[in-house]
N, C-alpha and C positions, 0 to 999 in steps of 0.2 A: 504494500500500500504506500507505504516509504516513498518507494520508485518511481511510484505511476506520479504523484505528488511533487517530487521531485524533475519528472520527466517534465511536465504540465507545467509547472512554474518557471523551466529555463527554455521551454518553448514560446511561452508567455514573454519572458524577457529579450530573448531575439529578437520575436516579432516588433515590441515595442520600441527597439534598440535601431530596429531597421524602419521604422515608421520615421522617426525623428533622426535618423541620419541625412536625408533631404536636404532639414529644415538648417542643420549645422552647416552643410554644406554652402548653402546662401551667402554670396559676399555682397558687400557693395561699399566701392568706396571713390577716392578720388587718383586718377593718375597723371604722372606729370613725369615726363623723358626726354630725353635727349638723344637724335641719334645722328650716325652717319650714314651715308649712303653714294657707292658709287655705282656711274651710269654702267650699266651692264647691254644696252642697244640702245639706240634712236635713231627712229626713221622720219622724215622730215616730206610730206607731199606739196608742193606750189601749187597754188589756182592760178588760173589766167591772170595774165596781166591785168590791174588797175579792181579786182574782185575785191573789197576790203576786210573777208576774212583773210587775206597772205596766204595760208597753208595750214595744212591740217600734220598734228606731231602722234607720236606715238613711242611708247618708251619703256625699258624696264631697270631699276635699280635694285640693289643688292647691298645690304649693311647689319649694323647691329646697332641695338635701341637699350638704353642705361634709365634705370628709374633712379628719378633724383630725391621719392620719398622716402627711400631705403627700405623699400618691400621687398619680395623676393618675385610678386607679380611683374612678368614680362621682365624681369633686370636681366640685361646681356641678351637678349632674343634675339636670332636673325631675325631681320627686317627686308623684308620683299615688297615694290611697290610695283605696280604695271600701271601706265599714266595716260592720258589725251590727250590733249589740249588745240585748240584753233589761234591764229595766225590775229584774232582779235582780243589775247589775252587772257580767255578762259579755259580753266583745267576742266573738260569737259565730261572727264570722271577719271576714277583712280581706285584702285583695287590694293588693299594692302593686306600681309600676311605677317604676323607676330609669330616667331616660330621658339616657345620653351626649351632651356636645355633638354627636360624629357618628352619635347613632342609636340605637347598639345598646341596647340593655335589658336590664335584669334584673328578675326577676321573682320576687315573694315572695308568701307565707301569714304570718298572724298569728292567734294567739288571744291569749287573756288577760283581766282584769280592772279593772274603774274601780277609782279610790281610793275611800275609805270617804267623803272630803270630795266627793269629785265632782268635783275639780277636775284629773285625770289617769286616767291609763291606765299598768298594768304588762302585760307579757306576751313570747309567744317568738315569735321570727321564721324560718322556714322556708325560703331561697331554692331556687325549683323549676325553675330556668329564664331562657331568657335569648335573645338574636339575636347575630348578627353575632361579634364574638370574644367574649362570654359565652354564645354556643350552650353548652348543658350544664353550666350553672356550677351547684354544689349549695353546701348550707352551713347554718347555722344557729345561733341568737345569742337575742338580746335587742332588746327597745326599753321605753322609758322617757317617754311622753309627757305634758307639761305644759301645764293652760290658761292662755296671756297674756291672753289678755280673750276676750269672747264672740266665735267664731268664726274664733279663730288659737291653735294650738297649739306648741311646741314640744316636734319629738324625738331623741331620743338613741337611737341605735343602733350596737351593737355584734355583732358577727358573724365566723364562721371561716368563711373561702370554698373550694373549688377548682374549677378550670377541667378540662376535658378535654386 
């Protein structure tokens, strides 16, 4: 009787255990990084002459992304961007990939605008997704990127997260 008793009450506690593992699971916070990144392709198409969109760009970058709140979310992640943009100064969309030392990823949207010099990028960032413990992470922020010399940029990103 002991047993069955015993059985029933650590089955009881599993269950319970596994009920409210979800709820711990749940983050939500603020992030704020720093990354580099270099051009890894860019292909550049012209319109006719005197069209005032100029040309239509397309690109991919390659880096790592440092959090500056001293968490361990995303600190040191490769950083993967694929980018748009038109010859009228708009990042016409942008695809980024957060990639964890163990894997998992996070997954954003960007639009936004070059500077008037040329020499950056302002705009908003979107997180749509994610693997592993950022399955369903949503959120949305800013980024702020800077050109170091041709074909490496510098950016800053800041964003409000939560997890499932």
């Amino acid at each position: 009787m002991l047993k069955k008793l015993m059985g029933a009450a650590l089955a009881a506690l599993i269950l319970a255990a596994l009920a409210v593992a979800p709820a711990l699971a749940a983050e939500k916070g603020k992030f704020k990084g720093k990354a580099v990144l270099k051009s890894v392709s860019a292909t550049s198409v012209k319109t006719a002459d005197g069209h005032p969109g100029a040309a239509l760009m397309v690109g991919e970058d390659d880096g790592v992304i440092f959090n500056e709140n001293g968490s361990e979310f995303l600190d040191n992640a490769r950083y993967q961007v694929t980018w748009s943009a038109n010859g009228a100064g708009k990042v016409t969309g942008c695809y980024k990939t957060f990639t964890a030392a163990n894997g998992d990823k996070v997954y954003a949207e960007c639009f936004g605008a070059f500077n008037a010099d040329g020499k950056g990028a302002v705009g908003t960032v979107k997180l749509v997704g994610g693997t592993g413990k950022y399955q369903g992470i949503r959120g949305d922020g800013t980024f702020k990127v800077a050109v170091v010399s041709p074909g490496l940029v510098w950016d800053i990103l800041e964003w409000s997260y939560e997890t499932p």
